[in-house]
C-alpha positions as CSV (number, residue, x, y, z in Angstrom):
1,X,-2.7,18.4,-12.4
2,X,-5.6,16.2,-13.0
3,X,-8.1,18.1,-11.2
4,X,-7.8,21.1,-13.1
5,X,-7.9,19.6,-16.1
6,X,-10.8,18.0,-15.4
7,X,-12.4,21.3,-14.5
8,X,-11.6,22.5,-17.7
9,X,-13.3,19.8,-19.4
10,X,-16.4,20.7,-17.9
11,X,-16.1,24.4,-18.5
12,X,-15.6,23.3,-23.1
13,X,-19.0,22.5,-24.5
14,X,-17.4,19.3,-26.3
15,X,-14.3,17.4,-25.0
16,X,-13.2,14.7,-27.2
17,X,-12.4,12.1,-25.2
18,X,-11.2,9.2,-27.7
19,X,-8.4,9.3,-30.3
20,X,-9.6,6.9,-33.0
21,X,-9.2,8.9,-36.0
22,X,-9.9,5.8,-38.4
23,X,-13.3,5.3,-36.7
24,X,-16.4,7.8,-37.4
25,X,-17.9,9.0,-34.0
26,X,-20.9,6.9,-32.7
27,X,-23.7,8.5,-30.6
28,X,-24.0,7.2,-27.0
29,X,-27.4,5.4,-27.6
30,X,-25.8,3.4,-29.9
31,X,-23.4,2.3,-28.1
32,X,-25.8,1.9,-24.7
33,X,-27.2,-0.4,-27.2
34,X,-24.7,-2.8,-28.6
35,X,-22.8,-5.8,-26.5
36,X,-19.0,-5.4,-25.0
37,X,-16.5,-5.7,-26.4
38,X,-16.6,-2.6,-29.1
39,X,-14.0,0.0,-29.9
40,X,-15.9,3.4,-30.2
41,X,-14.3,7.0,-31.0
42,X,-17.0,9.3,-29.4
43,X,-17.7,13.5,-29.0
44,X,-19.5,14.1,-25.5
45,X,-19.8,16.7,-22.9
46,X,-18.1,16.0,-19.4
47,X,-21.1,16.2,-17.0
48,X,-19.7,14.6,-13.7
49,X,-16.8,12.8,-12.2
50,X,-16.3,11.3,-9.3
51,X,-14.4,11.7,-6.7
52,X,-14.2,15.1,-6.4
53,X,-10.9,15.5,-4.5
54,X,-8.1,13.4,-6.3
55,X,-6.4,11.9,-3.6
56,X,-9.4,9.6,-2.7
57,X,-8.8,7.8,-6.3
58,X,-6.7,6.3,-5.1
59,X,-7.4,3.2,-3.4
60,X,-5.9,-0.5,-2.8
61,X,-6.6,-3.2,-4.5
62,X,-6.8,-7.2,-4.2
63,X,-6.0,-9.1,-7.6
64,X,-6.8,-12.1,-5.5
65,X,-10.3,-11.3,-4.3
66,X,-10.6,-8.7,-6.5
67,X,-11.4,-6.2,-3.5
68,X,-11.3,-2.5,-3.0
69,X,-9.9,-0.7,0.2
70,X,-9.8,2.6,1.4
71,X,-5.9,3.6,2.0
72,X,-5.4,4.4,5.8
73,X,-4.8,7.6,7.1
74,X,-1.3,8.1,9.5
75,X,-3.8,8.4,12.5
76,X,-4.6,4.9,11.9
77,X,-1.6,3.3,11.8
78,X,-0.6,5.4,14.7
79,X,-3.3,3.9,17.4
80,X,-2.0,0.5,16.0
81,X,0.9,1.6,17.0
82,X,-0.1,2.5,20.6
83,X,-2.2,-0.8,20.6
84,X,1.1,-2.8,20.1
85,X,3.2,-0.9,22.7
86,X,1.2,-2.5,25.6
87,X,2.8,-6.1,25.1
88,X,6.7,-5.6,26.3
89,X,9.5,-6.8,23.9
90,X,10.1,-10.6,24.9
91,X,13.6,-10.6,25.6
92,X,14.1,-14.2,24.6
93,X,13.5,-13.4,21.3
94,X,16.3,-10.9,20.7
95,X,19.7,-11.8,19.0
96,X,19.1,-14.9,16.8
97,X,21.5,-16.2,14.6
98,X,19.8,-13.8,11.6
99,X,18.8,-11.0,13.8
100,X,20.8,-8.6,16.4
101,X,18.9,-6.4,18.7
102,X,18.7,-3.8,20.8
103,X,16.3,-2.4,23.0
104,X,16.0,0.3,25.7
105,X,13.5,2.3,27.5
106,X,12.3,6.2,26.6
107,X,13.1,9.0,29.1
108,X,9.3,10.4,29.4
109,X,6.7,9.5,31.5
110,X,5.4,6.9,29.9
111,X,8.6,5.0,29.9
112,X,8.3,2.5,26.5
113,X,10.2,-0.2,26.0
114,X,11.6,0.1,22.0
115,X,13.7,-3.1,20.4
116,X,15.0,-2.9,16.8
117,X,15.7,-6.3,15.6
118,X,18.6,-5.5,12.5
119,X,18.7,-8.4,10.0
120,X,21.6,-10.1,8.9
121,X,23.1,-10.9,6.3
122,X,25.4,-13.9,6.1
123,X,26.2,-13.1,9.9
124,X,27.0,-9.3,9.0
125,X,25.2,-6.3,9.1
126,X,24.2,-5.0,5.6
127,X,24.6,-1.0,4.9
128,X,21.9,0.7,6.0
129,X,20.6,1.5,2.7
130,X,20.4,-2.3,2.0
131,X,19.1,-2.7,6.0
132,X,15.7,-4.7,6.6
133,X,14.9,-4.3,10.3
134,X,12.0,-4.7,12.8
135,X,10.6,-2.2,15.2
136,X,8.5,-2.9,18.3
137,X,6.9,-0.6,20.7
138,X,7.9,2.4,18.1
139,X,5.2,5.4,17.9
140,X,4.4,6.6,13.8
141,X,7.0,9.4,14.4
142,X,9.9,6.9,14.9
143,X,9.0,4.7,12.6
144,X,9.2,7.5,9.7
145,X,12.6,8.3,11.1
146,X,14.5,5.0,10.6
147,X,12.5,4.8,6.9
148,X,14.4,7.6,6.2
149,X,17.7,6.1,7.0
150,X,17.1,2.7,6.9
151,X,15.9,0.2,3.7
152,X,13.3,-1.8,5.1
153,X,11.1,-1.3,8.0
154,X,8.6,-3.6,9.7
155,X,7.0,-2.9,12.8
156,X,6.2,-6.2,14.8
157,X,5.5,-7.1,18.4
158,X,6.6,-10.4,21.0
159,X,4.3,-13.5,21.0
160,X,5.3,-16.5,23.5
161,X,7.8,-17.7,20.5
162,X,8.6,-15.8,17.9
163,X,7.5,-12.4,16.6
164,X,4.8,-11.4,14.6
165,X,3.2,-9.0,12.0
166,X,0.6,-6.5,13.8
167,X,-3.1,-5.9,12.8
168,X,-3.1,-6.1,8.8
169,X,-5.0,-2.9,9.0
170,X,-1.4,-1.1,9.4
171,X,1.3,-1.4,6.8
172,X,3.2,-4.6,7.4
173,X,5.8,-3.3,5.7
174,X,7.5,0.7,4.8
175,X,10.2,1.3,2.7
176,X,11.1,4.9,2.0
177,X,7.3,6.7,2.0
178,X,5.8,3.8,0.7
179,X,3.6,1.8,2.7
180,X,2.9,-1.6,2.0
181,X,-0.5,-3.8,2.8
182,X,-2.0,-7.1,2.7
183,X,-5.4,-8.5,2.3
184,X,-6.9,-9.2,5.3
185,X,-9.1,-11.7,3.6
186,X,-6.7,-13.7,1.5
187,X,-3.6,-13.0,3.7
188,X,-2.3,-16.3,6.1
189,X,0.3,-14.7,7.9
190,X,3.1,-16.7,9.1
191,X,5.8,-16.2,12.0
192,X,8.5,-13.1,11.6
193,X,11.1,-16.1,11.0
194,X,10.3,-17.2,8.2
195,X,12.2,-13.9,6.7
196,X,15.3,-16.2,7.2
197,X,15.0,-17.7,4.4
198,X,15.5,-14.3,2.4
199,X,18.5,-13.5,4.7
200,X,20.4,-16.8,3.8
201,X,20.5,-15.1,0.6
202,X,23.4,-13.8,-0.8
203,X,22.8,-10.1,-1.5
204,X,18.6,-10.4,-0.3
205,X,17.0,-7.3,-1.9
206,X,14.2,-6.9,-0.2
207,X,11.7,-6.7,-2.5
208,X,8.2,-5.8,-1.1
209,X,7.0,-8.4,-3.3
210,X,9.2,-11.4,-2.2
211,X,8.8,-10.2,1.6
212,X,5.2,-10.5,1.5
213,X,5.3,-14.0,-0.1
214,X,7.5,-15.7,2.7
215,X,5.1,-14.4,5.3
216,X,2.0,-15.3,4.0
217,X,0.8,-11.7,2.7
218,X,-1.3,-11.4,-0.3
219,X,0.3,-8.0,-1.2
220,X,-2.4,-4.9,-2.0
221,X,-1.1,-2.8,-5.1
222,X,-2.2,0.7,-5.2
223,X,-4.8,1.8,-8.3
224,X,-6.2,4.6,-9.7
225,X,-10.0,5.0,-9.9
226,X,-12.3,7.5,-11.4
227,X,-16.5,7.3,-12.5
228,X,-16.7,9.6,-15.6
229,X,-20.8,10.7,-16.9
230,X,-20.5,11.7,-20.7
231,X,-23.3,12.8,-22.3
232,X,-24.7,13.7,-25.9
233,X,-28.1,14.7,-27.3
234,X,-28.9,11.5,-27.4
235,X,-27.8,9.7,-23.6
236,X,-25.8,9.2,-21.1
237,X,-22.9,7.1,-20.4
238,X,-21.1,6.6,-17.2
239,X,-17.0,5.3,-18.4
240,X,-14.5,4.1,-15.5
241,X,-11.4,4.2,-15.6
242,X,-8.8,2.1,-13.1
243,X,-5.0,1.3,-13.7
244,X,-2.2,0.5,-11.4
C-alpha cells in the first residue's frame, strides 16, 4: 500500500521522484527560484509527508467554492440520525402518485415510528436493484441494511408539506457503501418532490450526479491529498499532490 511505500522512500538515501528522462535533473534552488509553470526531472531525499495515517487524505472537495472538508465519521451521521427521529412521519405525505409507503412502529422501548417511501416508476415499482427510496426515523444500522439490498437510499424526515433532505452534514444520499455529500455553502436545497421529475423517466438511473442537481445539491467529490518535503544539498521543497 501507499504507506509502506512511502516508508520505504524514506529509509533510500535518494528516491527519484520524476520520470523525465529527456530532461537533466535541476537542483531544488533552482527551481525555488524560477516562476510556475516549469517541467523539472529532479533527484531528492523524502524527508516528510503529511498525513501520517492514509485514510485522512482523503477528504471532500467543492469544485464550486473550491473548499476542503473533513469526511464524517459513521458516529456523525448516526446522531443526525437520532436528531431526525424526534419529528414523527407526517402521514399526509405518504403514498403520492410517484411514491408508495409504508411505515410502522419498532417493538423496543423506545417505540420509533420508521416510513420507507419506494419510488416509482411509471406507476410500478422498479427491482430493487434499480430501487431509489427514502427512509425516515431509520437509525445508521438500518439504513446500511436496505443499501445493501436496495439501489438508492436517502434518508429524509416530514415538514408541514412535503419532505426534506436532513442536516447537509450527513450524506444526503447512499448507494451501495458510498456516501454522498453536498456543500453546505453552495447547496440550495429544494423539496423531496422535485425527484419526480427523474421518476417520469423512462428507465431513471439514478445517478448520484443527476439526483443532486434536481434537489439543489452542489455534489462534494472525494480527492486524494498529500504534502510531500524533498530535499537536496542545496534546499527544500514542499510538492502536493491532489486528484479525484
Amino acid at each position: 500500500d501507499l504507506e509502506s511505500h512511502l516508508q520505504r522512500c524514506q529509509q533510500l538515501s535518494v528516491t527519484v521522484l520524476t520520470d523525465h528522462q529527456d530532461l537533466n535533473n535541476t537542483e531544488l534552488k533552482t527551481i525555488l527560484n524560477s516562476t510556475a509553470p516549469q517541467q523539472y526531472r529532479i533527484r531528492a531525499k523524502l524527508r516528510t509527508y503529511k498525513p501520517q495515517k492514509l485514510y485522512q487524505s482523503i477528504k471532500l472537495h467543492c469544485s464550486k467554492c473550491n473548499s476542503l472538508r473533513e469526511v464524517p465519521d459513521g458516529d456523525d451521521f448516526d446522531l443526525i440520525l437520532q436528531g431526525s427521529t424526534v419529528t414523527a412521519p407526517n402521514p399526509e405525505l405518504h403514498n403520492t402518485s410517484w411514491y408508495d409507503s409504508v411505515m410502522w412502529t419498532t417493538q423496543d422501548q423506545k417505540q420509533r415510528k420508521i416510513a420507507i417511501h419506494f419510488v416509482k416508476c411509471d406507476e410500478m415499482l422498479q427491482q430493487p436493484e434499480d430501487t431509489l427510496l427514502m427512509i425516515e426515523g431509520g437509525t445508521l444500522k438500518e439504513v446500511w441494511k436496505l443499501t445493501k439490498r436496495f439501489k438508492s437510499v436517502i434518508p429524509v424526515r416530514s415538514t408541514e408539506d412535503d419532505l426534506e433532505l436532513l442536516d447537509l452534514s450527513a450524506p444526503f444520499l447512499l448507494q451501495g457503501n458510498i456516501k454522498y455529500y453536498g456543500c453546505k455553502q453552495c447547496s440550495t436545497p429544494k423539496p423531496i418532490k422535485s425527484l419526480s421529475s427523474i421518476a417520469a423517466e423512462q428507465r431513471p438511473s439514478w445517478e448520484p450526479t443527476e439526483i443532486a442537481q434536481v434537489l439543489g445539491i452542489e455534489l462534494l467529490q472525494y480527492v486524494f491529498i498529500m504534502k510531500f518535503t524533498l530535499v537536496d544539498r542545496t534546499g527544500a521543497l514542499n510538492a502536493y499532490l491532489f486528484d479525484h
